[in-house]
C-alpha positions in Angstrom: 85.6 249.7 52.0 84.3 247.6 55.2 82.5 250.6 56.3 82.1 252.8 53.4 78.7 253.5 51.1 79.3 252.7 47.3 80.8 255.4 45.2 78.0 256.0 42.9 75.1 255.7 45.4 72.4 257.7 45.2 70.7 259.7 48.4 68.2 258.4 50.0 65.8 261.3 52.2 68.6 263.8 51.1 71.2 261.8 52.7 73.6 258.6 52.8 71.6 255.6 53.1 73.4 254.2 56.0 72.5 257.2 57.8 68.6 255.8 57.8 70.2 253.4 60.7 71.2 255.6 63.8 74.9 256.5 64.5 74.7 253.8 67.6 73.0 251.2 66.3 75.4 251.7 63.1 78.7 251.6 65.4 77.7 248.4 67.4 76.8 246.6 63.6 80.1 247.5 62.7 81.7 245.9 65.9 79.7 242.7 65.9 81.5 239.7 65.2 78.8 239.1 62.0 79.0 242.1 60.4 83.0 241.5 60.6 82.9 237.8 59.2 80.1 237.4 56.9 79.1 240.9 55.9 82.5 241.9 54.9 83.2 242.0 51.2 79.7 241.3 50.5 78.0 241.3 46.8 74.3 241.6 45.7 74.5 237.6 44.9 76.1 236.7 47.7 74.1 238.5 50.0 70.4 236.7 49.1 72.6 233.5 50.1 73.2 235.3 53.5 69.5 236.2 53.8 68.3 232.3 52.9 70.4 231.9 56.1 68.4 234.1 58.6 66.6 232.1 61.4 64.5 235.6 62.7 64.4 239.5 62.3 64.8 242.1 65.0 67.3 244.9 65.7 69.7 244.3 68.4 69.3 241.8 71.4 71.0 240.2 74.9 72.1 242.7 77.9 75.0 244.1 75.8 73.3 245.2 73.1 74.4 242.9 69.8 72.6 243.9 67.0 71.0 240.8 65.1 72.2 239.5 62.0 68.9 240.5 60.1 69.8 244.1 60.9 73.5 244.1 59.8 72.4 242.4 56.4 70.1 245.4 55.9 72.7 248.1 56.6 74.7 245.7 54.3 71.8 246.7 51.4 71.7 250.5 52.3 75.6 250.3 51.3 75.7 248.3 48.1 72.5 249.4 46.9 71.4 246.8 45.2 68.8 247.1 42.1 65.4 247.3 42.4 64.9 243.8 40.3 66.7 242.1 43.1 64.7 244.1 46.0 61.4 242.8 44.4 62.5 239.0 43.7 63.2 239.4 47.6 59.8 240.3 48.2 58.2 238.1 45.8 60.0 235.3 47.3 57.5 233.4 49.1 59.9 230.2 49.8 62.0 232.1 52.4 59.8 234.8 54.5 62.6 236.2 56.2 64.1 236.8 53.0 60.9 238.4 52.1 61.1 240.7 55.3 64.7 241.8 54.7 63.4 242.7 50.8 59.9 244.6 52.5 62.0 246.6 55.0 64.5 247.6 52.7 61.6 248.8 49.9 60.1 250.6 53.1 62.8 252.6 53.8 64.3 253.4 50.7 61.2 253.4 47.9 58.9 256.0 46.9 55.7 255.9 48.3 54.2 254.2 44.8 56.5 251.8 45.2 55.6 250.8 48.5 52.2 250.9 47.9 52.9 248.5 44.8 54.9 246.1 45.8 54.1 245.9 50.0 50.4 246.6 49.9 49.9 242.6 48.5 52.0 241.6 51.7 49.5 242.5 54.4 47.9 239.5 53.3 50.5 237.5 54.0 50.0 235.5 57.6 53.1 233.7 58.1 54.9 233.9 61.5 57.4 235.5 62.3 60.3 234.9 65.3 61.3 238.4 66.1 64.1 239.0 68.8 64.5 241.7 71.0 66.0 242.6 74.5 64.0 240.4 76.4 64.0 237.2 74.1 62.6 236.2 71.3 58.6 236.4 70.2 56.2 235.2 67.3 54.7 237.7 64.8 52.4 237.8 62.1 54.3 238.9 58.4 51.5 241.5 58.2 52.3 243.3 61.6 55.8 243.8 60.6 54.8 245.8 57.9 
């Protein structure tokens, strides 16, 4: 089940929604230590107490690729699909703005346009920073250019 989409998961772009995360960026997730520690077994509720826990976003970092923990927590929500109420109390959240990232990202990749327009258009308002890491280290943002 470690590595398997939900059994009554709908398609997302025609497809499985862990497909929207390329087949090598999906294999090194699976490998990482954090996906195999804290992502496995995972629910909806236990999973916004994971996302309180993020200290930045980004995809994968360092010289051998890891991928970050932001990253494995959203291939976490492309496989258990959680419901939409929860996706918007994640972007409504404005105590925890990486929280509020994960929720944005997720709406961007698997809403309908009206729903991104709904719920993500009020966040380019939103001038928080941001640490993002990448290959070469880490750098600040604004919430707004991540959208």
């Amino acid at each position: 089940m470690a590595n398997r989409t939900v059994k009554d998961a709908h398609c997302i772009k025609g497809t499985n929604p862990q497909y929207l995360i390329e087949k090598i960026t999906r294999t090194r997730i699976y490998d990482s230590k954090y996906w195999k520690e804290e992502c496995f077994a995972l629910s909806a509720e236990l999973l916004v107490d994971k996302a309180m826990e993020l200290k930045y976003v980004g995809g994968v970092y360092g010289g051998n690729i890891k991928p970050t923990p932001f990253l494995c927590l959203l291939l976490k929500m492309l496989q258990i699909q959680p419901e939409k109420d929860i996706i918007i109390e994640f972007i409504k959240n404005e105590d925890f703005k990486y929280v509020r990232a994960l929720g944005a990202l997720y709406m961007r990749l698997t809403g309908s346009s009206l729903d991104v327009y709904k719920y993500l258009e009020p966040l380019l308002n939103d001038y928080r920073k941001l640490r993002r890491q990448n290959r070469q280290g880490g750098v600040l943002i604004f919430f707004a250019f991540f959208l």
